[in-house]
C-alpha positions as CSV (number, residue, x, y, z in Angstrom):
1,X,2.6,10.7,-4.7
2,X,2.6,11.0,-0.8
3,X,-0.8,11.4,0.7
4,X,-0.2,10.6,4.4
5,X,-3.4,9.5,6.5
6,X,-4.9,12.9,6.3
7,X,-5.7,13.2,2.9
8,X,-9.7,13.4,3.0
9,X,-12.1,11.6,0.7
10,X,-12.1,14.2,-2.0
11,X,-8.6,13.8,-2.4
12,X,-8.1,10.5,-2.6
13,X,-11.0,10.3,-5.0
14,X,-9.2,13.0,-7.1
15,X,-6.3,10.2,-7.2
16,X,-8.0,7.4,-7.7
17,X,-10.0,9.1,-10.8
18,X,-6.9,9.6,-12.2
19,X,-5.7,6.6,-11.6
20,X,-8.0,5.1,-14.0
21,X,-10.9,4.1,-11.3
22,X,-14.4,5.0,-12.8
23,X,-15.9,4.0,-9.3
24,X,-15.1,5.4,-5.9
25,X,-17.1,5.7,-2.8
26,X,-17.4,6.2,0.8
27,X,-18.3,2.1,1.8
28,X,-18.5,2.7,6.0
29,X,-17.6,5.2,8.3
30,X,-17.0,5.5,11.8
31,X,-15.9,7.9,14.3
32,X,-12.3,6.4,14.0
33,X,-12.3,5.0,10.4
34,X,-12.9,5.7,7.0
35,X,-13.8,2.6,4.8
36,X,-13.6,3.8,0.8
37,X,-13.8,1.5,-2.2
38,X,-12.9,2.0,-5.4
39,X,-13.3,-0.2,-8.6
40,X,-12.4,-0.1,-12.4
């Protein structure tokens, strides 16, 4: 699956829920970054 850097947090949390990851969330954001952790 190709995401690129633009995927967005929904997304990625759509892939990582898939992926088996019963946790996900947004850790620390800034104006430049986006921090996101995601456990099993």
């Amino acid at each position: 699956m190709v995401l690129g850097a633009q995927a967005g947090e929904a997304r990625l949390a759509d892939v990582f829920r898939k992926a088996g990851f019963s946790h996900f969330r947004r850790a620390l954001a800034t104006p430049f970054n986006l921090i996101l952790e995601a456990r099993l």
